[in-house]
C-alpha positions in Angstrom: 22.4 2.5 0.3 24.3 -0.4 -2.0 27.5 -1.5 -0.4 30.3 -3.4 -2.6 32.7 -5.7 -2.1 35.1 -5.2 -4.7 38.1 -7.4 -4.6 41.6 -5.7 -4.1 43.2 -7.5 -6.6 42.2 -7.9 -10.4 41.2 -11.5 -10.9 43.4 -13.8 -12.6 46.2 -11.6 -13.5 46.3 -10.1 -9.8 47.3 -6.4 -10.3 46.8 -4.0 -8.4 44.9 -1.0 -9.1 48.0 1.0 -9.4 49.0 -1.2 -12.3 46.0 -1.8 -14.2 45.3 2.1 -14.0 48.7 2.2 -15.8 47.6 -0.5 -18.3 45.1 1.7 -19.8 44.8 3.1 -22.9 44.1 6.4 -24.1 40.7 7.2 -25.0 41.4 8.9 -28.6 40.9 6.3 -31.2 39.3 3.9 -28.8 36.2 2.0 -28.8 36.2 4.1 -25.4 36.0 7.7 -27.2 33.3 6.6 -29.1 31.4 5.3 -26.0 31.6 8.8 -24.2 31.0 10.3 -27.3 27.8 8.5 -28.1 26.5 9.7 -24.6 27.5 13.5 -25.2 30.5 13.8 -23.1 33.2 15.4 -25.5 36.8 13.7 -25.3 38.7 16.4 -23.6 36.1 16.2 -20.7 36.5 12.8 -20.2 40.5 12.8 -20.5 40.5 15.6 -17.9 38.5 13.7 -15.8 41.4 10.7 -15.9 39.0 8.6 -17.7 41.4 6.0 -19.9 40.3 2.9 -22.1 40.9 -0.7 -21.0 39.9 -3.4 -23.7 39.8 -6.5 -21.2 38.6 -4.5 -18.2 37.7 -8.6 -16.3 37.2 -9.7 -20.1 35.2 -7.0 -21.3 36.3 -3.9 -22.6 35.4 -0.6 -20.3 36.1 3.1 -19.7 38.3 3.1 -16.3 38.5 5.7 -14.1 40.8 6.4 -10.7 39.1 6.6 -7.1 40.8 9.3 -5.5 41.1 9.8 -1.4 41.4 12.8 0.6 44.8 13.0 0.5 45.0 12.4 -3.4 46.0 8.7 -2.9 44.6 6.0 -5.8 42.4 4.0 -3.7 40.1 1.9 -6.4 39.7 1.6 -10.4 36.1 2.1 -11.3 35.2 0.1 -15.0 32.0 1.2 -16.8 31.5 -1.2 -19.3 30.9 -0.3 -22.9 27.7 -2.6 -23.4 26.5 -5.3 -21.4 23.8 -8.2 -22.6 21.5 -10.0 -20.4 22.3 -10.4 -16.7 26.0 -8.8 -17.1 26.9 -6.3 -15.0 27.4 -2.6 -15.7 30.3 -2.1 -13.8 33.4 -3.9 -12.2 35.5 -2.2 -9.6 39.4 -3.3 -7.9 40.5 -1.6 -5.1 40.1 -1.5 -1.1 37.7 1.3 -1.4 37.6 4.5 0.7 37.9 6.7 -2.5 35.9 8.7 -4.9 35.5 9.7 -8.4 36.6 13.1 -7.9 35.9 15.4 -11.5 36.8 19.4 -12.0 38.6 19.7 -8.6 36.1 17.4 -6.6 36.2 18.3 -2.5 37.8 21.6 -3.6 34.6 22.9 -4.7 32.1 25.4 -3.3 29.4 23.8 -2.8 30.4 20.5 -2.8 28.5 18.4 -5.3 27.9 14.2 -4.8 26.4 12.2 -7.5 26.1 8.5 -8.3 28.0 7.6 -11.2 30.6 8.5 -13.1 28.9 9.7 -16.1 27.0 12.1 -14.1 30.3 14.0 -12.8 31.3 14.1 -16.5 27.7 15.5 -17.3 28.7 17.8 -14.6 32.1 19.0 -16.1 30.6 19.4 -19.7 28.7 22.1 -17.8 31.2 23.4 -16.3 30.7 22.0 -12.2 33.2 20.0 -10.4 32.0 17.1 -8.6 32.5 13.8 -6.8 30.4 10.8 -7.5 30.7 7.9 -4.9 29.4 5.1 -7.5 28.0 3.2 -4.4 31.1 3.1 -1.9 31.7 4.4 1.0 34.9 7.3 1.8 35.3 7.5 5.8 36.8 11.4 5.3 33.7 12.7 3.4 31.7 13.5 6.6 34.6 15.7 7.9 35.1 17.5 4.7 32.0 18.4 3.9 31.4 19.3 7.8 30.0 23.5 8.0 30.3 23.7 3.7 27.2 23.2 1.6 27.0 20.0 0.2 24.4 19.5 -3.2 23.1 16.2 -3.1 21.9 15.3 -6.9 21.7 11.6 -7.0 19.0 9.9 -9.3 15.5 11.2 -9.8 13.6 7.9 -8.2 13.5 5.7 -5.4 17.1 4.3 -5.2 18.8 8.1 -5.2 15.9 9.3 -2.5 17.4 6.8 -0.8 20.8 7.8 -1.2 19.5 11.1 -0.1 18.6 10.2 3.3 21.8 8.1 3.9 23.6 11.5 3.6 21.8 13.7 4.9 22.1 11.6 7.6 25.9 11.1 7.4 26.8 14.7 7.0 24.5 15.9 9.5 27.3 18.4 10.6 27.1 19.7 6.3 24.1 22.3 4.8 22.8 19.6 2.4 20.6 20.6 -0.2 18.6 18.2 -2.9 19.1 19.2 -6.5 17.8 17.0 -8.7 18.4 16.9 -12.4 15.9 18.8 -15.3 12.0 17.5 -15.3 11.7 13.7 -16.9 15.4 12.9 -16.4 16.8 10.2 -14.0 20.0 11.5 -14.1 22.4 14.2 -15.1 24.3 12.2 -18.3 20.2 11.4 -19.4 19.3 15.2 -18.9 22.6 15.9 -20.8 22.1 13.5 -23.5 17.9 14.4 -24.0 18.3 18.3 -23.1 21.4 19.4 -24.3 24.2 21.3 -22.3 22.8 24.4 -23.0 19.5 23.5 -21.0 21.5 21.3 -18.0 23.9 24.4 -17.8 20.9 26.9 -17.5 19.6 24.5 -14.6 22.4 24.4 -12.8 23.0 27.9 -12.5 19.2 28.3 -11.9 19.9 26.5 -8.7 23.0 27.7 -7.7 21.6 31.4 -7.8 19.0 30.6 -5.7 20.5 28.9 -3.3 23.1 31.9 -2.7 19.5 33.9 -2.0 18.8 31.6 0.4 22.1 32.0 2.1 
């Protein structure tokens, strides 16, 4: 299970992430609405979700997105950058953790779905599910929440998610976990999304979700 230690601040210019949230753009007309575009999450998805545009996201340019805590509180700004080269990371994150990405209502949901990234809770939405993806950090209040609801685990198709798996299975021990993973020859949701087509990953979803309420 990857841990992160983001710092609290944004380097250099020192906002918080209350203020560099607010510094973000809109996605319409954005090199960031062409990015979600380009990996077959529609706009108004990706708005809903909070998702805004942020040209010099630690001197790149990014889609941002809030981390959310139980109580609704911003807790972190997630960046996923637009293209990285070489050794550059993915992602950048500000914040003092303890929050999620929380999509289509998030811990309101029933069952509860967790997910690695962010593009796989907007995967997710295009198919109508609500979702919370933990992009690698850790929320203290997740075990209680989830505690006697079911809770669908769908983290990546290999190694690295199985992993991620076990860690919470093992951390809501007091939840009815369950394993869904994503359609046949697809690592992840937004890959399924992006190869299959809504249509298919929707079909999937409720495929599993039918079953599982025969099982209950």
């Amino acid at each position: 299970m990857l841990r992160f230690n983001d710092p609290l601040l944004m380097p250099i210019t020192l906002e918080t992430p209350h203020e560099r949230l607010a510094r973000g753009l809109p996605l319409a007309g954005s090199p960031g609405e062409l990015y979600v575009e380009r990996r077959s999450i529609p706009l108004a998805v990706a708005d809903q979700a909070g998702v805004r545009f942020d040209p010099d996201w630690q001197g790149r340019p990014a889609v941002i997105t809030p981390m959310y805590d139980l109580n609704g509180n911003l807790c972190s700004v997630h960046g996923r950058y637009l293209q990285q080269l070489g050794k550059e990371n993915k992602m950048f994150t500000i914040g003092p953790g303890g929050g999620m990405v929380q999509v289509l209502g998030g811990i309101k949901n029933d069952p509860i779905i967790i997910v690695e990234g962010l593009f796989d809770a907007l995967s997710l939405a295009v198919c109508g599910y609500g979702s919370l993806a933990t992009v690698g950090r850790h929320a203290p209040w997740l075990a209680d929440i989830c505690a006697g609801k079911k809770v669908l685990l769908g983290f990546d198709a290999n190694k690295p998610g199985e992993a991620d798996v076990k860690h919470y299975q093992s951390l809501l021990k007091n939840a009815n976990c369950y394993r869904i993973i994503p359609p046949h020859h697809c690592k992840d949701w937004n890959t399924a999304l992006v190869k299959r087509g809504a249509a298919v990953v929707t079909f999937w979803l409720r495929n599993f979700m039918n079953n599982l309420e025969h099982r209950s």
